[in-house]
C-alpha positions in Angstrom: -12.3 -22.4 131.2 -11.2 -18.9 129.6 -9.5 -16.2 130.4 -10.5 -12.5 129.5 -8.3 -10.5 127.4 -5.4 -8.3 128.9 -6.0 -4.8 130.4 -5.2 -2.0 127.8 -2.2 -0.8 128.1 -1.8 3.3 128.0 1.3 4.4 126.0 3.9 7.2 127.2 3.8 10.6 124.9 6.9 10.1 122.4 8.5 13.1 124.4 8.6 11.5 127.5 12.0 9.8 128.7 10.0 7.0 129.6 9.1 6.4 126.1 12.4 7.3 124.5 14.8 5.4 127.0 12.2 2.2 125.8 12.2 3.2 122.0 16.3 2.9 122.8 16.2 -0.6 124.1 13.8 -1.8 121.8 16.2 0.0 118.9 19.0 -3.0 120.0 16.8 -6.3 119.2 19.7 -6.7 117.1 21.9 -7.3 120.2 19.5 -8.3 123.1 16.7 -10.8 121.1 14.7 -11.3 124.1 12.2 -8.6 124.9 12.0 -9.2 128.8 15.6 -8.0 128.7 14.7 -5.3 127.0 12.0 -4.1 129.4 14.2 -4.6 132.3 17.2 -2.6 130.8 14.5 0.1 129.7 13.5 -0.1 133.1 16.8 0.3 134.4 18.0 3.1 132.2 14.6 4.9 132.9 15.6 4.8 136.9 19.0 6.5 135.7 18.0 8.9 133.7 15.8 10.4 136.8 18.7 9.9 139.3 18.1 6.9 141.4 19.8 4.2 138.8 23.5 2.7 137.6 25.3 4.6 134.6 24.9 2.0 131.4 28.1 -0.7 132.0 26.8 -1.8 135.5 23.0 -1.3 134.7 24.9 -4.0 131.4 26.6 -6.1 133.6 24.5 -6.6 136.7 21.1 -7.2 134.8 21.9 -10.5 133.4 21.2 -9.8 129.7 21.7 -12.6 126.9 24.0 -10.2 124.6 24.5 -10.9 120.8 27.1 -10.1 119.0 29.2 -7.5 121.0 30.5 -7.2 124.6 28.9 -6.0 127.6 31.0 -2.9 127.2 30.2 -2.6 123.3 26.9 -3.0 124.3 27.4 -0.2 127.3 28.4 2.6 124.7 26.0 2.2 122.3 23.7 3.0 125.3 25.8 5.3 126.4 25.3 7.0 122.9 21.5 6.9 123.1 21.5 8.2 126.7 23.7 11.2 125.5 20.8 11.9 122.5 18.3 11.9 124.5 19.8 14.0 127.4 20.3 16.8 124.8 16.7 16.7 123.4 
């Protein structure tokens, strides 16, 4: 039995905030080591950033992340940062 290989995945323009909200999660593998968390908060983020999601300490708090080596609210203003960077581009 085989399987076939996964679809090809289509990546966002590095302008997009789709792209940069991901390139900031991915930028705190320090702090979240598991890469689902990573998506999900990127997901997260990405639904704030257009409007329809939490600000970055109850996106933190409610999505169940394993954190490393800061608090959730640590955590929440580094985020915070990144948000505010990418808001002014």
């Amino acid at each position: 039995m085989a399987t076939l290989p996964s679809p090809a995945t289509k990546e966002f323009d590095a302008s997009t905030i789709e792209k940069q909200v991901y390139n900031l999660t991915e930028s705190l593998i320090e702090f979240l080591p598991i890469m689902n968390d990573r998506n999900r908060l990127g997901y997260s983020l990405y639904k704030f950033m257009t409007g329809e999601g939490d600000e970055a300490l109850i996106t933190v708090k409610s999505a169940k992340l394993k954190i490393v080596g800061l608090t959730e609210a640590e955590l929440a203003k580094k985020i915070e940062a990144g948000l505010k960077e990418i808001h002014q581009k």
